[in-house]
N, C-alpha and C positions, 0 to 999 in steps of 0.2 A: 589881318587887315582885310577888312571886308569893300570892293567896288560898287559902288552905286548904284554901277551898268546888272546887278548879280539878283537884280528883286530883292532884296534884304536876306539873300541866305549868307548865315555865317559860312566863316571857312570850313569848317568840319563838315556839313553839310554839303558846301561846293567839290570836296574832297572823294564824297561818298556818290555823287553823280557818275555815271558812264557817256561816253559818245555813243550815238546811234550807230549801229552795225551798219556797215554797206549794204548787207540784203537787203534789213528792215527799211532804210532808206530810199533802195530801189523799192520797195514793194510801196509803202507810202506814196513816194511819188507818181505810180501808177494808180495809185486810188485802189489797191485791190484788197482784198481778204488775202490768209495766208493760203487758202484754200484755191481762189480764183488767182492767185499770181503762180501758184506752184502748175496751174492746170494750164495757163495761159504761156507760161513762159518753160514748159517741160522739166520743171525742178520736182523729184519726189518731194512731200509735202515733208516726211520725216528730214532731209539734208535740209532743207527751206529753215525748217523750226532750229534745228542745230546752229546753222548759223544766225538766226536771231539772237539764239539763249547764249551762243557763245561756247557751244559744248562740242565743236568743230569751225574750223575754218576754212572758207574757200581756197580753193588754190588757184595756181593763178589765170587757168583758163575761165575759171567761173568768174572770177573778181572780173575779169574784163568782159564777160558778158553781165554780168550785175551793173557794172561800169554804162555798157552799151544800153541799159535797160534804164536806168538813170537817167542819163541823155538826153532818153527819145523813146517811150514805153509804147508809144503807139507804135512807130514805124519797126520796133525790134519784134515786136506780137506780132505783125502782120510777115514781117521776114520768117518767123518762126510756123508761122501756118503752114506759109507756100513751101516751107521747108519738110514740114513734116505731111507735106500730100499726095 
């Protein structure tokens, strides 16, 4: 049974979609590259790509700085500067 709300994909199709990862989420919503958010927010770019691809997952210190980076990408970049000077 295919929803309306679905753009016309069948169910097989809705079946075979993924959610967005929380990284990739946080990373999007800062606007950045995988490059520019791994430099900006102190994640090695290889852990950064892992959990985009799905081939690791954060735990749960990270989640909650993914979380906090989501939020509020400016003011957690800026905390992470003063943090790292």
């Amino acid at each position: 049974m295919t929803n309306p709300d679905d753009a016309g994909l069948s169910d097989a199709a809705l079946a075979i979609l993924r959610p967005v990862t929380l990284a990739k989420r946080a990373r999007v919503v800062a606007g950045l590259s995988q490059g520019t958010f791994a430099d900006t927010y102190g994640i090695p770019i290889g852990t950064l790509r892992d959990w985009e691809q799905r081939r690791s997952e954060p735990d749960a210190t990270a989640v909650a700085y993914l979380t906090a980076i989501t939020n509020d990408p400016v003011a957690v970049a800026i905390a992470y500067r003063k943090s790292a000077a």
